[in-house]
PyMOL Python script that loads the backbone (N, CA, C, O; Angstrom):
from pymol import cmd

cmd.read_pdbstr("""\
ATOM      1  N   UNK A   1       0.840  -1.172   0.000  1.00  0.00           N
ATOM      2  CA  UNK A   1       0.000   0.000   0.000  1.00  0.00           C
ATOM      3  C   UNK A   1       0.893   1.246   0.000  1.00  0.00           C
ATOM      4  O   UNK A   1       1.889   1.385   0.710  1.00  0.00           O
ATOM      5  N   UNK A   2       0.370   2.227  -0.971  1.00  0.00           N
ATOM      6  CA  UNK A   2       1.130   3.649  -0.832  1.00  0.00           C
ATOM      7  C   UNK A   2       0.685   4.603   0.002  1.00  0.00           C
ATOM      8  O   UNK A   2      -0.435   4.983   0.342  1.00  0.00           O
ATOM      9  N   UNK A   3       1.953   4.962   0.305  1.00  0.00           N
ATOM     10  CA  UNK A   3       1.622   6.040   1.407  1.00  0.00           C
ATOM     11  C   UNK A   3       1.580   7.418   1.169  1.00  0.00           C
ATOM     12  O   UNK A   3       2.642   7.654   0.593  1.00  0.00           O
ATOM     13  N   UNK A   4       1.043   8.312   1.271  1.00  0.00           N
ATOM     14  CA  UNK A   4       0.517   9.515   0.490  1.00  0.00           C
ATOM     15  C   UNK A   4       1.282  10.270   1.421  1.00  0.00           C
ATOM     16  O   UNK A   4       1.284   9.913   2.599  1.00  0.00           O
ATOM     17  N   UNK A   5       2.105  11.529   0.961  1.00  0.00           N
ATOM     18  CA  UNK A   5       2.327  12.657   2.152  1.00  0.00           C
ATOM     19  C   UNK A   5       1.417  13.496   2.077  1.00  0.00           C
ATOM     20  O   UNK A   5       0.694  13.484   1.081  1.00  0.00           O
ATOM     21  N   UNK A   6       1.216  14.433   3.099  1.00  0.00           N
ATOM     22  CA  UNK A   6       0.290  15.422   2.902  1.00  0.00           C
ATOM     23  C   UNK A   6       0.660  16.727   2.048  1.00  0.00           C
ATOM     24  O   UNK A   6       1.807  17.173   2.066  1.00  0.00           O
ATOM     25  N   UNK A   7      -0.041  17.128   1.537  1.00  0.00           N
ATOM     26  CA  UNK A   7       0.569  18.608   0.899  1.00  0.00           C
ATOM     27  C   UNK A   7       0.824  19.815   1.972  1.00  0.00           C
ATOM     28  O   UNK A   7       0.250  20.014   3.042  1.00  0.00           O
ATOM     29  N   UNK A   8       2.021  20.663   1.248  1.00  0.00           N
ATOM     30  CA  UNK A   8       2.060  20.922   2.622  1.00  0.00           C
ATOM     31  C   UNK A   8       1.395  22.593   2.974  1.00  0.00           C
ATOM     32  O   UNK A   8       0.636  23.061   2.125  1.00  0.00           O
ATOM     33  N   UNK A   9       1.590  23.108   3.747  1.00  0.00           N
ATOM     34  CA  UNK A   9       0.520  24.227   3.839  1.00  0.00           C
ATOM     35  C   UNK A   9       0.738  25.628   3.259  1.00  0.00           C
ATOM     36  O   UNK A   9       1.791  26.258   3.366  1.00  0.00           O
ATOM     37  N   UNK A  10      -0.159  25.970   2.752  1.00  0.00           N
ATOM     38  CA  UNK A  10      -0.265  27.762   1.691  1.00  0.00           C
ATOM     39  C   UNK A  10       1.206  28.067   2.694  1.00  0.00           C
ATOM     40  O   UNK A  10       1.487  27.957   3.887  1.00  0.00           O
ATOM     41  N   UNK A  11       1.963  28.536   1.348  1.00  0.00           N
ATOM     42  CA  UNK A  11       2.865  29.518   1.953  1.00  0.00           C
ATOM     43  C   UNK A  11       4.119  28.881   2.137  1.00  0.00           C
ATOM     44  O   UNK A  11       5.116  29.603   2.169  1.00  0.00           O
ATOM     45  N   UNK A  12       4.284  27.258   2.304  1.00  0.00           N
ATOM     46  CA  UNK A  12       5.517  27.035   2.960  1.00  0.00           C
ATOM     47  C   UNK A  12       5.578  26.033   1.771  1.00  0.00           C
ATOM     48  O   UNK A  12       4.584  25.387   1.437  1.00  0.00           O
ATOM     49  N   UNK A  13       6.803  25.924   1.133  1.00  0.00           N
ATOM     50  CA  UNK A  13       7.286  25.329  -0.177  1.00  0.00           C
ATOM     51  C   UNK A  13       8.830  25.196  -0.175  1.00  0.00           C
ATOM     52  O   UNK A  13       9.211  24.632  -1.201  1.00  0.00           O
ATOM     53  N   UNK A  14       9.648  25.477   0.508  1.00  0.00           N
ATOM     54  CA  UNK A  14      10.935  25.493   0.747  1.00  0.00           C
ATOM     55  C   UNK A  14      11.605  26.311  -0.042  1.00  0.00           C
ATOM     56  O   UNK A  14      12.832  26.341   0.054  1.00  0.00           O
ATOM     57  N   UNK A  15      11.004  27.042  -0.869  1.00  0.00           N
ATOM     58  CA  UNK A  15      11.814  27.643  -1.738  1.00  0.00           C
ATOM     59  C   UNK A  15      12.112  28.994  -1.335  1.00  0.00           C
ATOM     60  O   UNK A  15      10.972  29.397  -1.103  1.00  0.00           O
ATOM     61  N   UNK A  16      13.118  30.265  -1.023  1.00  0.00           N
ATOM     62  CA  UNK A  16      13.199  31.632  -0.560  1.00  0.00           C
ATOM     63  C   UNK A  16      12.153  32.267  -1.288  1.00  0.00           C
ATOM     64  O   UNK A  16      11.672  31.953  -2.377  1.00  0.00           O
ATOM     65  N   UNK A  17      11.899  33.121  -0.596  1.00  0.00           N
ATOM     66  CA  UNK A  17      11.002  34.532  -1.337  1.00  0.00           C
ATOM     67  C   UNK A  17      10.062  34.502  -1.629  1.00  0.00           C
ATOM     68  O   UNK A  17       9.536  33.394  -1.735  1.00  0.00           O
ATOM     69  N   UNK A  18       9.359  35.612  -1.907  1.00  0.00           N
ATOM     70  CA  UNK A  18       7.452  35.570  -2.266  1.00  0.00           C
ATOM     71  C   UNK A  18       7.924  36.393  -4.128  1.00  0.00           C
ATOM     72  O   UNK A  18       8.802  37.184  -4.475  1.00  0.00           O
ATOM     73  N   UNK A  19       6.743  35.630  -4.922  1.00  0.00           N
ATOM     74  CA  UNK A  19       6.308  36.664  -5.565  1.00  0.00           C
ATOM     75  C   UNK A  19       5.043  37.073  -5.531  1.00  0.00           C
ATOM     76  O   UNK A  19       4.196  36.185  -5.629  1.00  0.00           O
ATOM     77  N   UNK A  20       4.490  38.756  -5.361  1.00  0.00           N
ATOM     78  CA  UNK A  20       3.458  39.235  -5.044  1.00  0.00           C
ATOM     79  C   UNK A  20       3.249  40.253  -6.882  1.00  0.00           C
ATOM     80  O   UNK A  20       3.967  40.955  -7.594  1.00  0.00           O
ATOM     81  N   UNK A  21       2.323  39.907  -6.897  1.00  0.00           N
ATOM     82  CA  UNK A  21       1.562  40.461  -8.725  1.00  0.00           C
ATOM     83  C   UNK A  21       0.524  41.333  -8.562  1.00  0.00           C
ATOM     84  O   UNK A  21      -0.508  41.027  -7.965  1.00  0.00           O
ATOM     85  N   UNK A  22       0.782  42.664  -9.174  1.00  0.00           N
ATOM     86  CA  UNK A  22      -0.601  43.407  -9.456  1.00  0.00           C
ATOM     87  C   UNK A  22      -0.873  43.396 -10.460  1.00  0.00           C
ATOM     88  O   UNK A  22      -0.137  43.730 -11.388  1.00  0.00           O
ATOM     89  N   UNK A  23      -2.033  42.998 -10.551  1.00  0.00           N
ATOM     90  CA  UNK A  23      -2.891  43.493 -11.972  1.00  0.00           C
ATOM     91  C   UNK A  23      -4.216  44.247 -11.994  1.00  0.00           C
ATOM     92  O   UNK A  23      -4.960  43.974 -11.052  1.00  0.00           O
ATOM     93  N   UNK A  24      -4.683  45.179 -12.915  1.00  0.00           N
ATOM     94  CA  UNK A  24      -5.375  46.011 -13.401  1.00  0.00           C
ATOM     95  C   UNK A  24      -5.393  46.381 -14.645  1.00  0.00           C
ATOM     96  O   UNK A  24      -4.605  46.249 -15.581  1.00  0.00           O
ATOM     97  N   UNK A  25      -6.479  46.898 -14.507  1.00  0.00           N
ATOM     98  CA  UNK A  25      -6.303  48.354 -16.072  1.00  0.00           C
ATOM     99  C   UNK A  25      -5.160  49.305 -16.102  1.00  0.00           C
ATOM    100  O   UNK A  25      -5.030  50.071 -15.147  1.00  0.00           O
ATOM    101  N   UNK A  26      -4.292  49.345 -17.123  1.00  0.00           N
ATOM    102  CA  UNK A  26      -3.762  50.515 -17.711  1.00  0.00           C
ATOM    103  C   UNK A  26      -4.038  51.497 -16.828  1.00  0.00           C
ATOM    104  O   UNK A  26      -5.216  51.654 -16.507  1.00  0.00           O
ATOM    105  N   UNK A  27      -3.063  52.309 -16.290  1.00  0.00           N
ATOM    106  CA  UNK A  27      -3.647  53.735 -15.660  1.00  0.00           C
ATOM    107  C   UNK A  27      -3.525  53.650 -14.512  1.00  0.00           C
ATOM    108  O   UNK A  27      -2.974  54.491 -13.801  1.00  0.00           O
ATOM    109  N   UNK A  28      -4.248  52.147 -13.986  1.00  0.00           N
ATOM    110  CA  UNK A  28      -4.929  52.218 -12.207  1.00  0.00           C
ATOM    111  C   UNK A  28      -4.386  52.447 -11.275  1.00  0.00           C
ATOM    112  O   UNK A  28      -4.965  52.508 -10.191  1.00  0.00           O
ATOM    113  N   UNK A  29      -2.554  52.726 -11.491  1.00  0.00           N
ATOM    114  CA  UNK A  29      -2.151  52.977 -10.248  1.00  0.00           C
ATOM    115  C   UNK A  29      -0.926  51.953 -10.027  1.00  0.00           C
ATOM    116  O   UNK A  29       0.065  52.395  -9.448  1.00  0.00           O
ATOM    117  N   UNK A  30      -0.938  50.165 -10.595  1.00  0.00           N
ATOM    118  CA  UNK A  30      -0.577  49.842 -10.302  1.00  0.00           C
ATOM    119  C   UNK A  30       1.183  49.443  -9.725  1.00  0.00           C
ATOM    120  O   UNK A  30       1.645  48.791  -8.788  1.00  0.00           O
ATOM    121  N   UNK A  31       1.883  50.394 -11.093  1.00  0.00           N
ATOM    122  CA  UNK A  31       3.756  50.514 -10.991  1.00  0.00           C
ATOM    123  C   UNK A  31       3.533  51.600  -9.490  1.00  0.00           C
ATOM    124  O   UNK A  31       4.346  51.421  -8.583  1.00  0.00           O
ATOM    125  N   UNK A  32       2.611  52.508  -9.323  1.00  0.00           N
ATOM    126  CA  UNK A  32       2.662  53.252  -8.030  1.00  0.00           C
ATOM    127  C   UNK A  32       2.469  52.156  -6.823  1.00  0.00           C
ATOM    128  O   UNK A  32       3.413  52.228  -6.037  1.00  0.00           O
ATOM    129  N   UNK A  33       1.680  51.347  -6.532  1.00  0.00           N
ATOM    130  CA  UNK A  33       1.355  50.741  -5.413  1.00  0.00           C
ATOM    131  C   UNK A  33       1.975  49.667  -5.392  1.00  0.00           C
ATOM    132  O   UNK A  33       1.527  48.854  -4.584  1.00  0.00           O
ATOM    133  N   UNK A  34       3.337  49.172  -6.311  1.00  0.00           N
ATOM    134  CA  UNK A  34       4.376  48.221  -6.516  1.00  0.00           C
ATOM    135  C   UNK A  34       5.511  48.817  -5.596  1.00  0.00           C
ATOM    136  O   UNK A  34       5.875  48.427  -4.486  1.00  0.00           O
ATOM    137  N   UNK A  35       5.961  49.845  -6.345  1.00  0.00           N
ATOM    138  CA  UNK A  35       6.857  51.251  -6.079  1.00  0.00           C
ATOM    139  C   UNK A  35       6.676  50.969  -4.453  1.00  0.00           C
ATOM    140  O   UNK A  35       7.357  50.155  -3.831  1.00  0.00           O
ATOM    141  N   UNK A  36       5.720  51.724  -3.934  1.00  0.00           N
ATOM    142  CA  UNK A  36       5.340  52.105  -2.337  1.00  0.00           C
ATOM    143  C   UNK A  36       5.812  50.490  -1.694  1.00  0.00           C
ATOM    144  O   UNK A  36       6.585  50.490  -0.736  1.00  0.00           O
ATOM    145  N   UNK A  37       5.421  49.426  -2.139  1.00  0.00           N
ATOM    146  CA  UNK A  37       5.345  48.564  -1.581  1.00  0.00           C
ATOM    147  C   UNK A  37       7.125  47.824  -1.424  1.00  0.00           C
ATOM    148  O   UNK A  37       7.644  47.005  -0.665  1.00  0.00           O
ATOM    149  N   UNK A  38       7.599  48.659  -2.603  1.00  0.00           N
ATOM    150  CA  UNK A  38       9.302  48.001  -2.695  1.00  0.00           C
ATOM    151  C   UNK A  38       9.488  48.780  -1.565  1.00  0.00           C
ATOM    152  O   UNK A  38       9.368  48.132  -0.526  1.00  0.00           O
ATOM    153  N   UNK A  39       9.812  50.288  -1.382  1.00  0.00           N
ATOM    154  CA  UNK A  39       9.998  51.017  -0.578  1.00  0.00           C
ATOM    155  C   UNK A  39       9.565  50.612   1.064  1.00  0.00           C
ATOM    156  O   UNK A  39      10.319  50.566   2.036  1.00  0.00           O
ATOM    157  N   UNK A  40       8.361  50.390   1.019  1.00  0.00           N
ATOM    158  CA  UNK A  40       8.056  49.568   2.279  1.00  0.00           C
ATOM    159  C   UNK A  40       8.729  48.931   2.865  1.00  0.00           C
ATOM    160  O   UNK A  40       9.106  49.160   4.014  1.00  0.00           O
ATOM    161  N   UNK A  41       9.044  47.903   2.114  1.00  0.00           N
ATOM    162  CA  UNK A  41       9.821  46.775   2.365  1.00  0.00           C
ATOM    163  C   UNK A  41      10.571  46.438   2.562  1.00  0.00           C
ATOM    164  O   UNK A  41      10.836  45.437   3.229  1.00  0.00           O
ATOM    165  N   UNK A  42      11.600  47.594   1.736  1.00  0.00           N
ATOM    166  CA  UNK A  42      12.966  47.599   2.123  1.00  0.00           C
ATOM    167  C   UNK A  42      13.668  48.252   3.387  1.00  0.00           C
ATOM    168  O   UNK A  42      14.766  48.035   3.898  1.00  0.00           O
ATOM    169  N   UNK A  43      12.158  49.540   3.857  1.00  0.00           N
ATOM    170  CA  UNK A  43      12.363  50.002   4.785  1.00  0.00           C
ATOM    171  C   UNK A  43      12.376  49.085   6.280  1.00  0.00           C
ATOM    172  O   UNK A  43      12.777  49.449   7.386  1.00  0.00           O
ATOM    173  N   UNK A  44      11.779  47.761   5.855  1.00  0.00           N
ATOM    174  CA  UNK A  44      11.766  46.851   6.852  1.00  0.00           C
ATOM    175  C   UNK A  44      12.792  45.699   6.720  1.00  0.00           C
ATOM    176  O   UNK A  44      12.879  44.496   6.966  1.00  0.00           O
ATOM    177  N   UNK A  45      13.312  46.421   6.348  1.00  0.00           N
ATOM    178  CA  UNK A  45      14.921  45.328   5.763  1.00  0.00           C
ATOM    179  C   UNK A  45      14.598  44.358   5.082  1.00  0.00           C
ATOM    180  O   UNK A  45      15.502  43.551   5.302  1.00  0.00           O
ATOM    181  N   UNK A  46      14.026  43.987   4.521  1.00  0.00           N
ATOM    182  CA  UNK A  46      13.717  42.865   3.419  1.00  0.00           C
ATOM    183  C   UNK A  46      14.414  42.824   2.069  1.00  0.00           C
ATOM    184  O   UNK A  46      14.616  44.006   1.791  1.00  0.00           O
ATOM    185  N   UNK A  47      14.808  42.180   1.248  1.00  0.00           N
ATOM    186  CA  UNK A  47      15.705  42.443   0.250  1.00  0.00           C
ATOM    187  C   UNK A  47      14.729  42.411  -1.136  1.00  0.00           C
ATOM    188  O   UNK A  47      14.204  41.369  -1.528  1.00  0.00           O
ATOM    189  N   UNK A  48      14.612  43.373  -1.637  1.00  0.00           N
ATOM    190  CA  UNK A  48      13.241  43.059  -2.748  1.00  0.00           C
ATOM    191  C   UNK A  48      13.851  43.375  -4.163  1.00  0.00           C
ATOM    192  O   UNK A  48      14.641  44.309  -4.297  1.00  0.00           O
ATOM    193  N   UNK A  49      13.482  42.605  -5.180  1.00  0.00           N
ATOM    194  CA  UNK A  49      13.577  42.746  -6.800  1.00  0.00           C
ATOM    195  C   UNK A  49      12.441  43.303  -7.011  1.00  0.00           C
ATOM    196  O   UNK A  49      11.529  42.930  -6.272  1.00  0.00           O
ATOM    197  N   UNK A  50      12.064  44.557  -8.264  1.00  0.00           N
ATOM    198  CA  UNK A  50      11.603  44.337  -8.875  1.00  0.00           C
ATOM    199  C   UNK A  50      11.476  44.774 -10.277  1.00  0.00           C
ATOM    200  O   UNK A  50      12.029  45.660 -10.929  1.00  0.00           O
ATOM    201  N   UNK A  51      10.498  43.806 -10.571  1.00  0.00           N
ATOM    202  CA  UNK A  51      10.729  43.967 -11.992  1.00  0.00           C
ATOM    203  C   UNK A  51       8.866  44.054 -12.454  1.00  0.00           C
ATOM    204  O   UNK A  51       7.809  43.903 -11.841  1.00  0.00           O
ATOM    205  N   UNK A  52       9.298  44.402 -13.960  1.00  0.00           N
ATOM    206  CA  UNK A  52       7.695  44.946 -14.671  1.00  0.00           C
ATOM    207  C   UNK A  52       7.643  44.133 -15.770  1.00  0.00           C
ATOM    208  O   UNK A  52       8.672  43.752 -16.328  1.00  0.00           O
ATOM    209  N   UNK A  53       6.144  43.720 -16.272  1.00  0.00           N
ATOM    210  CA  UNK A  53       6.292  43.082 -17.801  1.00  0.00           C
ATOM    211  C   UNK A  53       5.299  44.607 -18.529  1.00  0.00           C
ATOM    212  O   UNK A  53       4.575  45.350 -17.867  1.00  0.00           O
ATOM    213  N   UNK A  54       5.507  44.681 -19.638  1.00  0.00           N
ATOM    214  CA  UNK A  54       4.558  46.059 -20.444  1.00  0.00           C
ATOM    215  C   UNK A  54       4.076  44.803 -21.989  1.00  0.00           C
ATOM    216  O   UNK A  54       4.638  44.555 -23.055  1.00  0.00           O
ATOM    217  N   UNK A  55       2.737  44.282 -21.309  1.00  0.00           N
ATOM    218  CA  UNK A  55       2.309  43.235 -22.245  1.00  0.00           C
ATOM    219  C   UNK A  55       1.189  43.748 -22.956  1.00  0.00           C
ATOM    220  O   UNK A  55       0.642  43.078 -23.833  1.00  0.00           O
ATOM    221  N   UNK A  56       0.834  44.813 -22.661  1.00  0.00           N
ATOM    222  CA  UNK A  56      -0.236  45.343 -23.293  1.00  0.00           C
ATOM    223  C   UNK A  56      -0.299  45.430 -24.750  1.00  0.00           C
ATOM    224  O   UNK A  56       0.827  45.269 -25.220  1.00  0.00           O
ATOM    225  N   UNK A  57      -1.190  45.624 -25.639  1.00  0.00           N
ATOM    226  CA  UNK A  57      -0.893  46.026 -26.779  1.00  0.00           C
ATOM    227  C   UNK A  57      -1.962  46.951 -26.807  1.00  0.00           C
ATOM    228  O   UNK A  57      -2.126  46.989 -28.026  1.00  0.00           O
ATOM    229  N   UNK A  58      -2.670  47.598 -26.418  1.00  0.00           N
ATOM    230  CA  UNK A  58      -3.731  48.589 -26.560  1.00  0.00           C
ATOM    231  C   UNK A  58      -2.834  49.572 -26.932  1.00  0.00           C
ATOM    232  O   UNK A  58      -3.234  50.706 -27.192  1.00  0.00           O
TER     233      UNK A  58
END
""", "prot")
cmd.dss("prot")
cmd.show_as("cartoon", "prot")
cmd.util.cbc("prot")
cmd.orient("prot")
């Protein structure tokens, strides 16, 4: 008989780091509330990348 492990719980995967994604409409704000949030973050010593995709074609 096989023995199943459990999956293991939101959030913990062994791997370093989060990636966190905004999406919206064009316009909404979102490279601003990325921005604030690097700044945040780093202000809490955290070590943050980031980066942008511009996939739009409108």
């Amino acid at each position: 008989m096989a023995t199943e492990r459990p999956a293991p719980p939101p959030g913990r995967h062994g791997y370093p780091g989060r990636i966190i994604a905004f999406e919206g409409l064009d316009g909404s704000g979102k490279s601003t509330q990325a921005r604030l949030l690097v700044k945040w973050l780093g202000a809490l010593g955290y070590r943050v990348f980031f980066t942008e995709w511009n996939s739009s074609e409108l």
